[in-house]
C-alpha positions in Angstrom: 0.0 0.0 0.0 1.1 3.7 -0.7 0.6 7.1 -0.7 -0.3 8.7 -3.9 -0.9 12.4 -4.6 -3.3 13.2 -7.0 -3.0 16.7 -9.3 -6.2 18.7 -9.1 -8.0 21.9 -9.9 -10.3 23.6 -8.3 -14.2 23.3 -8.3 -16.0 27.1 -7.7 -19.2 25.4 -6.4 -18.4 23.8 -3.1 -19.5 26.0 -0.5 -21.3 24.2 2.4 -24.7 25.5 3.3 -26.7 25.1 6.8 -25.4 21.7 7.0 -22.5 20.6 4.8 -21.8 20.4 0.7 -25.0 19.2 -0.9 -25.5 18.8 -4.3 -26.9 16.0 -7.0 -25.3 13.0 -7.4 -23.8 13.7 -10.6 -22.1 16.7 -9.7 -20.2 14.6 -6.6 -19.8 12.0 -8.8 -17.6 14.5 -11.2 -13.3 13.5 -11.5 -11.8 14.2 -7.9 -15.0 16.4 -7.3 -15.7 14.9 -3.6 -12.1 14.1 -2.9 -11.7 18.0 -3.5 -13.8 18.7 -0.7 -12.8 15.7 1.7 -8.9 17.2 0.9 -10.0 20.6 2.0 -11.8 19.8 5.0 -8.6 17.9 6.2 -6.7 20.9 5.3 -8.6 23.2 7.1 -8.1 21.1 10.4 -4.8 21.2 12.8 -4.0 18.1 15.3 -5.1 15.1 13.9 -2.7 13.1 13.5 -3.1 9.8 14.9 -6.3 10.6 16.2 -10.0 9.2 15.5 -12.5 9.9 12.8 -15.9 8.4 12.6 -17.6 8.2 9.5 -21.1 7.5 8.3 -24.1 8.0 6.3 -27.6 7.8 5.7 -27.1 4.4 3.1 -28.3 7.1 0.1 -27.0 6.2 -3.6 -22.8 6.6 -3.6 -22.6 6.4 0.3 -20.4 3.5 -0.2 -18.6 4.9 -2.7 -17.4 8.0 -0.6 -17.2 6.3 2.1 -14.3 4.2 0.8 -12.7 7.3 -0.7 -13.0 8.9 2.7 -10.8 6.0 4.7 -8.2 6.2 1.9 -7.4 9.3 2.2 -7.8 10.0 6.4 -5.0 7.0 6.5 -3.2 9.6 3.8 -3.9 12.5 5.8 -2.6 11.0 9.7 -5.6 9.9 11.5 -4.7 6.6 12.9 -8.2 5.5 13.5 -11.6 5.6 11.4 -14.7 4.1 13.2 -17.4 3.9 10.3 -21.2 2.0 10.8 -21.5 -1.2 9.2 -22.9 -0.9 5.7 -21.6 2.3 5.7 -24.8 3.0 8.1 -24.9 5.9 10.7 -28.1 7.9 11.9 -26.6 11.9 12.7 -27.7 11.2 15.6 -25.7 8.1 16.5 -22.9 9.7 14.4 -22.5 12.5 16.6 -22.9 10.0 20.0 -20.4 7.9 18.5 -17.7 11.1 18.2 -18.7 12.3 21.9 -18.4 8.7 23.2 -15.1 7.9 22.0 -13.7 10.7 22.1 -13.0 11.0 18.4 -11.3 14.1 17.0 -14.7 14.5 14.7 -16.4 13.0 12.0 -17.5 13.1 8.4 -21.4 12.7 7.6 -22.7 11.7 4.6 -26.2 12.5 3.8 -28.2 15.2 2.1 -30.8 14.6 5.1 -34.4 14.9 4.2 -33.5 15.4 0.4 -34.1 12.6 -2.4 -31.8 10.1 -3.1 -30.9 8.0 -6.1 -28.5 8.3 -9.0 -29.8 11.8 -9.9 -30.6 12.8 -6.8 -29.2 14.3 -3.9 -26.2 13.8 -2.1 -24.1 15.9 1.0 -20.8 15.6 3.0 -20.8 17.4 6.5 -18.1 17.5 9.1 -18.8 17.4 12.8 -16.3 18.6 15.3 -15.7 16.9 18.3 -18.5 18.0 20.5 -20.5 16.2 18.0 -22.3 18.8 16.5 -21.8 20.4 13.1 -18.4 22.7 12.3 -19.0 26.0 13.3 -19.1 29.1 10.4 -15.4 29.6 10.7 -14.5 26.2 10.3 -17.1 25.7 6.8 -15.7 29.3 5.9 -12.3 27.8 6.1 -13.0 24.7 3.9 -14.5 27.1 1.1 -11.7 29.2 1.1 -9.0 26.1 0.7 -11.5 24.6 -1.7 -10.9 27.3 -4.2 -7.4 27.1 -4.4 -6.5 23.5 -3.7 -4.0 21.7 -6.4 -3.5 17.9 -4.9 -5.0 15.3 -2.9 -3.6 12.6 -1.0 -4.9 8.9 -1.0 -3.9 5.3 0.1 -4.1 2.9 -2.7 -4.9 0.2 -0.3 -8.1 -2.6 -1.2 -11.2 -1.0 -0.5 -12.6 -2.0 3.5 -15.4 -5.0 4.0 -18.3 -2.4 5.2 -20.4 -5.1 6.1 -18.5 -7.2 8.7 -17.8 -5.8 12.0 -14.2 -6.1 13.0 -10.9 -4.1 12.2 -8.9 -3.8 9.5 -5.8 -1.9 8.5 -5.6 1.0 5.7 -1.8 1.9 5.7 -1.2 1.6 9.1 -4.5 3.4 10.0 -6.9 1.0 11.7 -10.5 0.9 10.5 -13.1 -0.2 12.9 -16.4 -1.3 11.6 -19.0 -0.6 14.0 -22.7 -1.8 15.2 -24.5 1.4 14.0 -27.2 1.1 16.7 -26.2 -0.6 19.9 -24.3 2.4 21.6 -27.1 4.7 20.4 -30.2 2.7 21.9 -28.4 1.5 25.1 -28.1 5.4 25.7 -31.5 5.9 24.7 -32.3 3.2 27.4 -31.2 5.3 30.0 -32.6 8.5 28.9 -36.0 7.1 29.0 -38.2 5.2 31.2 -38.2 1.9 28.8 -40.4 -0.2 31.5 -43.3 2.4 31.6 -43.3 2.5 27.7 -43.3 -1.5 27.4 -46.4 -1.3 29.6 -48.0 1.2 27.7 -47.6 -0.9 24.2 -48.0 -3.9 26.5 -52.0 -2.6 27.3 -53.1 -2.0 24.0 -51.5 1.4 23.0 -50.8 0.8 19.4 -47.6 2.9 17.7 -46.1 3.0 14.1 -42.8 4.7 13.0 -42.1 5.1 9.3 -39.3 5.4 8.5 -39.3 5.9 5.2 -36.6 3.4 3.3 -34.3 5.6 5.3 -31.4 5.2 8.3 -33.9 5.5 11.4 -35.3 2.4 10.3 -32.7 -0.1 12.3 -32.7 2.0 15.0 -36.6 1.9 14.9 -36.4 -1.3 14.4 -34.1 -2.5 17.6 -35.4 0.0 19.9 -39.4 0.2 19.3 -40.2 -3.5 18.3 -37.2 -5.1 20.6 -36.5 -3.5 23.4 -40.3 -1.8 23.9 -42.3 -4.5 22.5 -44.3 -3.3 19.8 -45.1 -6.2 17.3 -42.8 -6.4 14.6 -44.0 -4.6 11.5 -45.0 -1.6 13.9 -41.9 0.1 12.0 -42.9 0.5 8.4 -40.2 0.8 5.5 -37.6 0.0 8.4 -34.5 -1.1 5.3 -32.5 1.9 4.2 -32.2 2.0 0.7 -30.3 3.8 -1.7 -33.3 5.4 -3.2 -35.0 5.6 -0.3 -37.8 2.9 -2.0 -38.8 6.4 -3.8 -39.8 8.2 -1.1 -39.3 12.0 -0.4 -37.7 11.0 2.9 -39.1 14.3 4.6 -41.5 14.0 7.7 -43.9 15.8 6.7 -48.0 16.3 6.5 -46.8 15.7 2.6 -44.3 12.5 2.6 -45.5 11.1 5.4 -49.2 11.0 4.7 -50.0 7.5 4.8 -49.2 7.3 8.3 -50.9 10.5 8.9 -54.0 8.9 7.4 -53.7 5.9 9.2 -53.6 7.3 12.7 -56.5 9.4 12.1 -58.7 6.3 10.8 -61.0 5.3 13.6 -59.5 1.8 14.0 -55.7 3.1 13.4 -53.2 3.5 16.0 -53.1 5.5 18.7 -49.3 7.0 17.7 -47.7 7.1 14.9 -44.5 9.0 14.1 -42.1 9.6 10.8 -38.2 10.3 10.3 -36.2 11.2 7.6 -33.4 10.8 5.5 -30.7 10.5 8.4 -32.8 10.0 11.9 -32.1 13.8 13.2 -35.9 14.8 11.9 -39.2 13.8 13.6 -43.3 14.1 12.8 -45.3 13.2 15.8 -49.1 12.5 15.5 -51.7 11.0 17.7 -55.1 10.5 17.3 -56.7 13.5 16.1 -53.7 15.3 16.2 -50.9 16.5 14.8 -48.2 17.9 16.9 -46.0 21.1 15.2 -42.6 21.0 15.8 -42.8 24.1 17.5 -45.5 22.6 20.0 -43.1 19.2 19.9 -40.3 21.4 21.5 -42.2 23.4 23.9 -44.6 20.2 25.2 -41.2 18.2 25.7 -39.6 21.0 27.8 -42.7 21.4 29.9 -43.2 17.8 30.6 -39.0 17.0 30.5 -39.1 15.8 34.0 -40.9 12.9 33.4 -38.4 10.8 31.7 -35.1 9.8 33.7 -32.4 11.7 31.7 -34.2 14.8 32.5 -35.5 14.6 36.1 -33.4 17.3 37.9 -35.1 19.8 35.5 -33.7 21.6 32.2 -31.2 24.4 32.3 -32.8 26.4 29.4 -34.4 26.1 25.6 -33.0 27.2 22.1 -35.2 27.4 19.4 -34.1 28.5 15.8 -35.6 32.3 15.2 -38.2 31.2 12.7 -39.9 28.6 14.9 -43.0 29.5 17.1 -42.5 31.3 20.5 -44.4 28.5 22.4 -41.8 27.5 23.9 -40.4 31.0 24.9 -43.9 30.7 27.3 -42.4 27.8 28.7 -39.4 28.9 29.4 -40.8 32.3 31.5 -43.1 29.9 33.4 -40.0 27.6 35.1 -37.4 30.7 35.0 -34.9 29.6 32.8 -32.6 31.1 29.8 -34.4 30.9 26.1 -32.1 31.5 23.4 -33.5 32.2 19.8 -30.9 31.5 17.3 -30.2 31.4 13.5 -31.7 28.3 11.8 -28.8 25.4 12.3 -27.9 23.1 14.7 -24.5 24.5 14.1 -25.6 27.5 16.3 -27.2 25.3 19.8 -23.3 23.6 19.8 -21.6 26.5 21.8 -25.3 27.1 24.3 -24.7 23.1 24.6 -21.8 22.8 25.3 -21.7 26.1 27.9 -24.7 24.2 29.9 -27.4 27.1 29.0 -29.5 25.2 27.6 -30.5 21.4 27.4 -33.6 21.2 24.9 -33.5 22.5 21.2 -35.8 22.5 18.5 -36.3 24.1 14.6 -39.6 24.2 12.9 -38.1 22.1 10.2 -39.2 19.0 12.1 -36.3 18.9 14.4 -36.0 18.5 18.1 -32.9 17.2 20.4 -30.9 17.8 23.5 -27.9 17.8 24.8 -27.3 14.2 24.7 -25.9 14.7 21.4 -24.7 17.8 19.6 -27.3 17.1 16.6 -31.3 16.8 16.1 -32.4 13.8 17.1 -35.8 12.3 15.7 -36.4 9.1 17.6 -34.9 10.7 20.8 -38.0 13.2 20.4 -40.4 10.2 19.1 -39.3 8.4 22.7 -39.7 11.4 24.6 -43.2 11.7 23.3 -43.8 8.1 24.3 -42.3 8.6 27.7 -44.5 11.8 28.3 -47.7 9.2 27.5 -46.3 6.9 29.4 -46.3 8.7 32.8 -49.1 10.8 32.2 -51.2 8.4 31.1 -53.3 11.0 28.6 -53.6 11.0 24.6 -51.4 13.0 22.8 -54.6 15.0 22.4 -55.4 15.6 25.6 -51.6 16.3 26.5 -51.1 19.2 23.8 -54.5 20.9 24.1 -53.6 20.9 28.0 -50.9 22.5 26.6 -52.3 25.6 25.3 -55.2 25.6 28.0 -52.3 26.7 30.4 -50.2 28.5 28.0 -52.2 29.9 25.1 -51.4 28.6 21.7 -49.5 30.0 18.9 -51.0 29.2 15.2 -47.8 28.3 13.0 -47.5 27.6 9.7 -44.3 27.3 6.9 -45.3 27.7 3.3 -42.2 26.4 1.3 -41.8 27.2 -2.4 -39.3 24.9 -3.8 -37.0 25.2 -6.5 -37.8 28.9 -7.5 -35.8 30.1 -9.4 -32.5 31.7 -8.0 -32.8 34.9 -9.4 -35.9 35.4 -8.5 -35.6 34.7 -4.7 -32.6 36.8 -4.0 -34.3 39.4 -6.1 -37.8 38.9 -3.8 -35.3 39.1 -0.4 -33.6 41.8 -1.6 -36.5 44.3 -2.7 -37.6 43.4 0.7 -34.6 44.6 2.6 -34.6 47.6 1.2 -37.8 48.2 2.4 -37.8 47.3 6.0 -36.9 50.8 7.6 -40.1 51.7 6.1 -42.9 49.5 6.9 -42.7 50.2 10.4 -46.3 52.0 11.1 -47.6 50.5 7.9 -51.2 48.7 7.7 -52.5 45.6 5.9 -56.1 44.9 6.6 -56.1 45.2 10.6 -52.6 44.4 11.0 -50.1 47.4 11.8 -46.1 46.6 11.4 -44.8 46.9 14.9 -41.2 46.6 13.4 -39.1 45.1 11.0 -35.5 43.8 10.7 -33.2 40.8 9.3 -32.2 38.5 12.2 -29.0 38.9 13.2 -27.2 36.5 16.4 -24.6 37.5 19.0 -23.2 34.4 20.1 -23.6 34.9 24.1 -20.8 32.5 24.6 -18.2 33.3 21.6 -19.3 36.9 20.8 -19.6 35.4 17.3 -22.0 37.7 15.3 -24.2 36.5 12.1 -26.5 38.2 10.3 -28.7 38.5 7.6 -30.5 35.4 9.0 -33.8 35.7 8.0 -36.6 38.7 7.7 -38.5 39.2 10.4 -41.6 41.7 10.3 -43.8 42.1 13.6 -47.2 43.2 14.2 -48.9 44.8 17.1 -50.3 42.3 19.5 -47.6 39.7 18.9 -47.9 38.2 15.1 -45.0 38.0 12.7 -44.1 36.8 9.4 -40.7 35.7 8.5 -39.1 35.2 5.2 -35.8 33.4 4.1 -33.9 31.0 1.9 -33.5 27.6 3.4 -29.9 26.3 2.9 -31.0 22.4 2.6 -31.6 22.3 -1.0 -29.6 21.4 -4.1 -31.2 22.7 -6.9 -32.6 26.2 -7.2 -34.1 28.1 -4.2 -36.1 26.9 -1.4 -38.3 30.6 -0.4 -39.6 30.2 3.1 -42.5 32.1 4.7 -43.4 31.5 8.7 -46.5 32.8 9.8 -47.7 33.1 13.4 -50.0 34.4 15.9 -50.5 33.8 19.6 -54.1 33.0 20.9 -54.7 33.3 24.3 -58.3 32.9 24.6 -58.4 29.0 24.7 -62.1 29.1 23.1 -60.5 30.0 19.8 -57.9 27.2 20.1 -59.8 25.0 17.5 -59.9 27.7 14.3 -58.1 25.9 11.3 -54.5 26.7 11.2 -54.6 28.8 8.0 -57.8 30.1 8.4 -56.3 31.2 11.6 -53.8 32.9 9.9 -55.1 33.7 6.9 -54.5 37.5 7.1 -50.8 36.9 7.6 -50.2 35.1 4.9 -52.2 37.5 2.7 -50.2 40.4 4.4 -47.0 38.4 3.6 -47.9 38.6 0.0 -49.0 42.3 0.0 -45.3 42.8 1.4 -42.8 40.7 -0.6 -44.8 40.3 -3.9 -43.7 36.6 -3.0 -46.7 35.5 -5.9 -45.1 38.1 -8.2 -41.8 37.3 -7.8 -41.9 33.2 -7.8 -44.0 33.1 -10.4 -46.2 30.3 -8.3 -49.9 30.7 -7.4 -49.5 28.4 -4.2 -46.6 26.9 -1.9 -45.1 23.4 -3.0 -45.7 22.3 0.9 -47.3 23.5 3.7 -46.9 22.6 6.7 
């Protein structure tokens, strides 16, 4: 085996976004396109040398592939140890455990998370420091910059490594561990949870499906639902990753996962059902006539976090990413604890984590977590949920209407419009910059513009500062609108528009969500000419 160096040029296209490099399959699959990238992230990192990297994926089309490109060249590079889940197989969730656990120096995550996959479909590489959680800005900024002048590559020539038998092997003096993908991850989930009160639950009747969508969660799923808590097997549905995800859109969502929706709202369905996605860090939570939000999902779990074991001395405090709902800002007041409201990215909970001011986290976009891990972690929240049930021996129903009873409600809603075209967005967010020094005093309908910015964070434990995070506009009496590009996608623009209003009176609690909001998102249109500018009539999804 040797060490060869490889001539290269550089690619102008490989800026990460909110979570890593995503793009289609195609383009990664381009001469020395992801070795580019993997070179320039091991370039842009100091003391590493015989230490450990974890690596692992979501099992989407050319996982494998990179993968095996990956080992080569961190035995090229000096690590002197690569743990990587057999198959190639690691949730982000378990991923960022695994790093934490061991102690690795960090890790390298491929997925393209709730994204397609397939030959011409989407693909990602992220790296994770070693908290676990996702490299900070000035550690992506620093891969871009060395991606646009870098000129070689190193790589071992060695065999490529047996992914799917556990044991050790050797990769030019590096050794290359192949790991169970779920046994450290559920035994931890074991002790966060009460385990025994859920089995009894499931035991008595109380009837739960996970999908999970052809996707990673579904051997986790799998072990930890129909093993260790005793659901009957085929409680998970779609529970074998596969590179195509068996066609799905692996997003849990009111959209993709609507045959589960349906199901648990049938009269004879089950009593909980819930949905991941592409890599296990996103959850949808449903019971029987109802469907928990996200931003419910975060402020419900905080209220109630006592009631599972991991979480019985109390939280410290709750991050939410800017755009999702304040619910759980209410939640926050009520026990006397920090709330932190931060750009959209997990990236941005990591130094709140890690300082111990907060211990819950959540984003609109389906994702919920603590600090267990430094990541979002969909069937952590799914088993939270369960535990919460569990003790409290109430539907999920009767749990979140409780819920706003005592803390009013806020109606929330995301209206995505996919693939716009590029132009067009930045042209729509633009216009609308200029104009927020002026709509301050402004009217639409009854509403009357409190004040209106673009988000910007100061880091209250770095004094890191980032801005232009999102549009924000605020109306008197507590309703906003909020407008940006999501990061996630790979092909055009993803526009985003969050609506929501706060409803105190708890006999108005059961108004349809967007006819609850409907002069918002009528406002938001009068505003940012979003129908003007996009060209569409109506969002791709809402959710």
């Amino acid at each position: 085996m040797t060490i060869n160096t490889i001539k290269t040029k550089p690619f102008q296209d490989q800026k990460p976004g909110t979570s890593g490099l995503r793009k289609k399959v195609p383009v990664f699959a381009q001469e020395n396109y992801a070795e580019n990238f993997i070179q320039s992230i091991f370039d842009s990192l100091e003391g590493f040398a015989g230490q450990t990297l974890v690596i692992g994926g979501d099992g989407r089309y050319y996982n494998r592939d990179v993968i095996q490109k990956t080992i080569k060249m961190a035995a090229a590079s000096g690590f002197g140890k690569v743990l990587v889940g057999q198959g190639g197989i690691l949730s982000t969730p378990a991923a960022s455990h695994i790093i934490r656990k061991y102690k690795a120096f960090g890790g390298i995550v491929l997925s393209a998370s709730h994204n397609p996959g397939g030959p011409n479909e989407d693909f990602g590489i992220k790296y994770n420091i070693g908290n676990g959680g996702p490299a900070p800005e000035k550690i992506t900024d620093a891969i871009f910059d060395r991606t646009k002048s870098i000129e070689t590559y190193r790589i071992s020539d060695a065999a490529d490594v047996d992914l799917d038998m556990i044991g050790k092997a050797d990769v030019d003096g590096m050794v290359v561990e192949v790991i169970d993908p779920v046994a450290d991850y559920a035994a931890m989930m074991e002790e966060l949870f009460d385990f025994a009160a859920i089995r009894d639950l499931i035991a008595g009747g109380f009837k739960v499906v996970v999908d999970s969508m052809s996707a990673v969660t579904g051997p986790y799923a799998v072990e930890i639902i129909e093993k260790r808590l005793g659901a009957p097997a085929g409680s998970v549905w779609n529970s074998v990753p596969l590179p195509d995800f068996g066609g799905h859109h692996p997003d849990p969502n009111l959209v993709h996962a609507k045959d589960m929706y349906d199901a648990v709202m049938s009269a004879d369905g089950p009593d909980f059902g819930a949905a991941s996605d592409g890599d296990g860090d996103r959850n949808m939570v449903v019971g029987k006539g109802m469907f928990v939000t996200p931003s419910d999902s975060l402020a419900i779990i905080a209220a109630n976090a006592k009631l599972a074991p991991g979480y019985a001395s109390g939280i410290s405090g709750i991050a939410r990413s800017m755009p999702t709902s304040a619910a759980a800002d209410r939640v926050a007041e009520k026990l006397g604890i920090g709330m932190y409201e931060t750009p959209t990215g997990w990236k941005f909970f990591g130094n709140l984590l890690d300082a111990g001011k907060v211990t819950v986290c959540g984003e609109e976009s389906f994702g919920t977590g603590s600090n267990h891990v430094r990541e979002k972690d969909g069937l952590w929240a799914v088993l939270f949920w369960l535990n919460i049930v569990a003790a409290r021996k109430e539907s999920v129903k009767d749990i979140v209407t409780q819920h706003w009873a005592e803390y009013g409600r806020n109606y929330y809603s995301r209206h995505d419009y996919e693939e716009v075209d590029s132009d067009a967005a930045n042209t729509l967010v633009s216009i609308l910059r200029e104009k927020l020094a002026t709509l301050p005093g402004t009217t639409y309908g009854a509403l009357k513009v409190k004040a209106a910015d673009d988000f910007a964070y100061n880091d209250p434990v770095d004094q890191s500062v980032s801005k232009n995070q999102g549009i924000r506009i605020l109306f008197e009496g507590g309703s906003r609108i909020v407008i940006r590009l999501s990061g996630t996608g790979t092909s055009g623009a993803t526009l985003r528009l969050y609506v929501e209003r706060y409803e105190a009176d708890a006999s108005r609690h059961n108004i349809e969500t967007q006819e609850a909001l409907a002069d918002l998102i009528s406002a938001a249109d009068a505003i940012a000419g979003i129908k003007k500018q996009t060209g569409r009539d109506a969002p791709t999804v809402i959710t």
